[in-house]
C-alpha positions in Angstrom: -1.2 33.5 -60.5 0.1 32.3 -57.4 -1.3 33.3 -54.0 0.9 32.6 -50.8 -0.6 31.8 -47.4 1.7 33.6 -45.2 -1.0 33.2 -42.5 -0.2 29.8 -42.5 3.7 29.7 -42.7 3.3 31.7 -39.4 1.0 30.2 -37.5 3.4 26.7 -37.6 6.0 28.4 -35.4 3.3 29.3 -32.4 2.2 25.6 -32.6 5.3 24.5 -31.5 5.3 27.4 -28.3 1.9 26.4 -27.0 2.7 23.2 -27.0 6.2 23.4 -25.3 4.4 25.4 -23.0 1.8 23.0 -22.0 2.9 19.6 -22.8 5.0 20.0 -19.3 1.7 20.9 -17.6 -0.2 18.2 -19.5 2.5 15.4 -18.2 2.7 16.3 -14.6 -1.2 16.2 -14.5 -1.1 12.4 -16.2 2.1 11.4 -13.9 0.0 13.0 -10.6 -3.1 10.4 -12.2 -0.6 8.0 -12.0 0.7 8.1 -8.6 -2.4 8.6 -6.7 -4.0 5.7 -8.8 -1.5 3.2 -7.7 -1.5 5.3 -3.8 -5.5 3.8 -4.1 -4.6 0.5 -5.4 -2.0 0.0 -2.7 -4.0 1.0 0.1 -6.8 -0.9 -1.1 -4.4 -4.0 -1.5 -3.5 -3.5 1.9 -6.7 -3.0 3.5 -7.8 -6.6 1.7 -4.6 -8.0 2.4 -4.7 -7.4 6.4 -8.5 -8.4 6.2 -7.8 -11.9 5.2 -4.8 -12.3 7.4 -7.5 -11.6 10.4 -9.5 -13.7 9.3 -7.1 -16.8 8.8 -5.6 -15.4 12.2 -8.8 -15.9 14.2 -9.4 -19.7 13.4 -6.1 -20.4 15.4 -4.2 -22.0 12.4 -0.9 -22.0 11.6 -0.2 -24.5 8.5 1.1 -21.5 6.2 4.1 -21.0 8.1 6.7 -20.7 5.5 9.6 -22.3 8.1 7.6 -25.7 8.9 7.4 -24.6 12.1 3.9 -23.7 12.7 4.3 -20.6 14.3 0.9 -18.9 14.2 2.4 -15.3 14.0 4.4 -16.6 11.0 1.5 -18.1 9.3 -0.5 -15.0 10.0 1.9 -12.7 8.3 2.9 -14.5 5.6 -0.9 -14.8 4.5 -0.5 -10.8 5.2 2.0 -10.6 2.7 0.8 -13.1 -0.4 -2.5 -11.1 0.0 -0.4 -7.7 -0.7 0.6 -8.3 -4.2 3.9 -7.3 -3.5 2.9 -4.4 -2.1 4.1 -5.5 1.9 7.6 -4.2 1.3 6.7 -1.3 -0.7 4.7 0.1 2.5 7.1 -0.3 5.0 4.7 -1.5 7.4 4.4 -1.2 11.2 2.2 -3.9 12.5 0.1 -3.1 15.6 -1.9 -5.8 17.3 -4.3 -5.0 20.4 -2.6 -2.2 21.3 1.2 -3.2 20.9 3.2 -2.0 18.3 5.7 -4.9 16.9 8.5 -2.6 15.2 10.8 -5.6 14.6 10.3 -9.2 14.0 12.5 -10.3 17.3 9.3 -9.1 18.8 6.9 -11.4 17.2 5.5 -14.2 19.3 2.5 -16.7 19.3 0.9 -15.3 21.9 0.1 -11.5 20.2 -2.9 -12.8 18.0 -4.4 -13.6 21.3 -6.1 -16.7 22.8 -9.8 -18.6 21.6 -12.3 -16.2 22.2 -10.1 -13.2 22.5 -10.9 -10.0 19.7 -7.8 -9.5 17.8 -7.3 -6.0 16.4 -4.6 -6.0 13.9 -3.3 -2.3 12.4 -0.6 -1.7 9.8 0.6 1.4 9.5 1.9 1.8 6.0 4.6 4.5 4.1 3.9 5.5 0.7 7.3 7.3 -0.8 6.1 9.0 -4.2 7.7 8.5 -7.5 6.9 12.0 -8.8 9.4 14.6 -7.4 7.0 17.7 -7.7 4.2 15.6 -6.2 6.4 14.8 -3.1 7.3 17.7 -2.7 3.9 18.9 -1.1 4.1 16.4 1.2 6.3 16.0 4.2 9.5 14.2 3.0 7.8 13.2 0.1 6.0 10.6 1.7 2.1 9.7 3.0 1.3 7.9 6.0 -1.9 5.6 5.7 -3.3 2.7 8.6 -5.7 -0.2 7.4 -7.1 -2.4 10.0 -9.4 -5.3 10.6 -11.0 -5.9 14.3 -12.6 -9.6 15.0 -13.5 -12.3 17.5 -10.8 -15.4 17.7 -13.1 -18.3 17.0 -12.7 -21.7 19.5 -9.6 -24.0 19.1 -7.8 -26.7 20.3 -4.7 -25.5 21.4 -1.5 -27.5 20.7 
Protein backbone atom coordinates (compact mmCIF):
# COMPACT_ATOMS: atom_id res chain seq x y z
CA UNK A 1 0.00 0.00 0.00
CA UNK A 2 0.92 3.29 -0.90
CA UNK A 3 0.39 6.36 1.27
CA UNK A 4 0.55 9.93 -0.32
CA UNK A 5 1.75 13.03 1.46
CA UNK A 6 -0.53 15.53 0.22
CA UNK A 7 0.58 17.72 3.16
CA UNK A 8 3.73 17.95 1.55
CA UNK A 9 2.88 18.52 -2.18
CA UNK A 10 1.00 21.62 -0.75
CA UNK A 11 3.10 23.16 1.46
CA UNK A 12 5.91 23.59 -1.73
CA UNK A 13 3.66 26.20 -3.35
CA UNK A 14 3.46 28.53 0.01
CA UNK A 15 7.34 28.23 0.15
CA UNK A 16 7.67 29.93 -2.90
CA UNK A 17 4.93 32.98 -1.58
CA UNK A 18 6.73 33.66 1.62
CA UNK A 19 9.69 33.95 0.06
CA UNK A 20 8.60 36.29 -2.85
CA UNK A 21 7.21 38.14 -0.19
CA UNK A 22 10.22 38.64 1.85
CA UNK A 23 13.18 38.23 -0.21
CA UNK A 24 12.30 42.00 -1.42
CA UNK A 25 12.31 43.11 2.22
CA UNK A 26 15.34 40.88 3.08
CA UNK A 27 17.45 42.74 -0.01
CA UNK A 28 16.57 46.31 0.74
CA UNK A 29 17.65 45.70 4.46
CA UNK A 30 21.30 44.15 3.14
CA UNK A 31 21.49 46.99 0.24
CA UNK A 32 20.52 49.82 3.27
CA UNK A 33 23.77 47.75 5.29
CA UNK A 34 25.52 48.50 2.38
CA UNK A 35 25.14 52.07 1.80
CA UNK A 36 25.46 53.36 5.22
CA UNK A 37 28.58 51.03 5.60
CA UNK A 38 30.44 52.70 2.91
CA UNK A 39 28.42 56.50 4.09
CA UNK A 40 30.84 55.52 7.47
CA UNK A 41 33.82 54.42 5.55
CA UNK A 42 33.71 57.64 3.56
CA UNK A 43 33.32 59.97 6.21
CA UNK A 44 35.80 58.32 8.15
CA UNK A 45 38.25 58.44 4.99
CA UNK A 46 37.57 61.98 4.98
CA UNK A 47 37.88 62.89 8.38
CA UNK A 48 41.61 61.07 8.21
CA UNK A 49 42.19 62.40 4.97
CA UNK A 50 41.77 66.26 5.98
CA UNK A 51 43.64 65.42 9.32
CA UNK A 52 46.83 64.65 7.59
CA UNK A 53 46.55 67.32 5.04
CA UNK A 54 46.60 69.82 8.38
CA UNK A 55 49.09 68.37 9.60
CA UNK A 56 51.49 68.45 6.47
CA UNK A 57 49.80 71.98 5.95
CA UNK A 58 51.12 73.41 9.23
CA UNK A 59 54.93 72.65 8.76
CA UNK A 60 54.86 75.20 5.85
CA UNK A 61 55.91 72.71 3.05
CA UNK A 62 55.02 72.46 -0.18
CA UNK A 63 57.29 69.61 -2.12
CA UNK A 64 53.99 67.53 -2.99
CA UNK A 65 52.79 69.96 -5.43
CA UNK A 66 51.80 67.86 -8.27
CA UNK A 67 52.73 71.01 -10.98
CA UNK A 68 56.49 71.55 -9.72
CA UNK A 69 55.54 74.61 -8.64
CA UNK A 70 55.56 74.54 -5.03
CA UNK A 71 52.45 76.09 -4.35
CA UNK A 72 51.61 75.30 -0.68
CA UNK A 73 47.80 75.24 -1.25
CA UNK A 74 48.48 72.77 -4.01
CA UNK A 75 50.65 70.60 -1.97
CA UNK A 76 48.16 70.80 0.83
CA UNK A 77 45.26 69.52 -1.18
CA UNK A 78 46.78 67.05 -3.13
CA UNK A 79 47.90 65.28 0.21
CA UNK A 80 44.00 65.96 0.91
CA UNK A 81 43.12 63.91 -1.88
CA UNK A 82 45.74 60.77 -1.95
CA UNK A 83 44.70 60.53 1.77
CA UNK A 84 40.86 60.13 0.47
CA UNK A 85 41.14 56.89 -1.26
CA UNK A 86 39.38 58.09 -4.07
CA UNK A 87 36.79 59.28 -2.10
CA UNK A 88 37.69 63.44 -2.83
CA UNK A 89 35.56 63.41 -5.95
CA UNK A 90 32.88 61.20 -4.75
CA UNK A 91 32.09 63.97 -1.90
CA UNK A 92 31.91 66.88 -3.78
CA UNK A 93 33.77 68.80 -1.33
CA UNK A 94 33.60 72.49 -0.31
CA UNK A 95 36.73 73.46 1.45
CA UNK A 96 36.59 76.10 4.21
CA UNK A 97 39.70 77.43 5.74
CA UNK A 98 39.55 80.03 8.84
CA UNK A 99 36.40 81.07 8.06
CA UNK A 100 36.45 81.44 4.05
CA UNK A 101 34.77 79.25 2.00
CA UNK A 102 36.96 78.44 -1.34
CA UNK A 103 34.01 77.17 -3.80
CA UNK A 104 36.33 77.11 -6.80
CA UNK A 105 39.95 76.59 -7.35
CA UNK A 106 40.59 80.27 -9.01
CA UNK A 107 40.14 81.13 -5.41
CA UNK A 108 42.95 79.16 -3.99
CA UNK A 109 46.07 81.04 -2.91
CA UNK A 110 49.24 80.56 -0.71
CA UNK A 111 48.32 82.77 1.64
CA UNK A 112 44.82 80.80 2.99
CA UNK A 113 46.69 78.14 5.15
CA UNK A 114 47.98 81.09 7.01
CA UNK A 115 51.41 82.34 8.09
CA UNK A 116 54.06 80.55 10.94
CA UNK A 117 52.37 80.59 14.03
CA UNK A 118 48.96 81.25 12.70
CA UNK A 119 46.03 78.27 13.75
CA UNK A 120 44.74 76.98 10.54
CA UNK A 121 41.15 75.60 10.66
CA UNK A 122 40.45 73.55 7.64
CA UNK A 123 36.59 72.26 7.03
CA UNK A 124 35.25 70.19 4.05
CA UNK A 125 31.97 70.06 3.67
CA UNK A 126 31.17 66.79 1.85
CA UNK A 127 27.88 65.39 -0.45
CA UNK A 128 27.03 61.84 -0.17
CA UNK A 129 24.47 61.00 -3.22
CA UNK A 130 22.96 57.42 -2.29
CA UNK A 131 23.05 54.43 -4.55
CA UNK A 132 19.84 52.96 -3.16
CA UNK A 133 16.66 54.73 -4.69
CA UNK A 134 14.33 53.83 -1.73
CA UNK A 135 17.03 54.85 0.78
CA UNK A 136 17.36 58.40 -0.98
CA UNK A 137 14.33 58.82 -1.05
CA UNK A 138 14.01 59.76 2.78
CA UNK A 139 16.39 62.13 2.43
CA UNK A 140 16.28 65.44 0.77
CA UNK A 141 17.26 64.96 -2.90
CA UNK A 142 18.63 61.76 -2.07
CA UNK A 143 21.61 63.12 -0.76
CA UNK A 144 23.48 63.66 3.02
CA UNK A 145 25.47 66.50 3.94
CA UNK A 146 28.44 65.69 6.36
CA UNK A 147 31.61 68.41 7.50
CA UNK A 148 35.00 66.84 8.90
CA UNK A 149 37.56 69.20 10.13
CA UNK A 150 40.89 69.45 11.79
CA UNK A 151 41.98 72.83 13.83
CA UNK A 152 45.94 73.25 14.56
CA UNK A 153 48.81 75.67 15.23
CA UNK A 154 51.23 76.48 11.95
CA UNK A 155 54.57 75.40 13.26
CA UNK A 156 57.76 78.01 12.52
CA UNK A 157 59.27 78.31 8.97
CA UNK A 158 61.41 79.90 6.87
CA UNK A 159 59.56 81.56 4.37
CA UNK A 160 60.71 81.42 0.76
Amino acid sequence: MRVHNFRSRRAGGSTVVEFALVAPIVLLLMCAILEFSLLFFTTMTMQYAVREAARYGVTGQSDKDPSGGNQRYKAVLQVLRDNSVGMYDMVSPVITVNGTTYATTSAYSNTMFGAPGDIVSIRVDCSWKFVTPLIGALFKDGKLSFTVGATMLNETWNSL
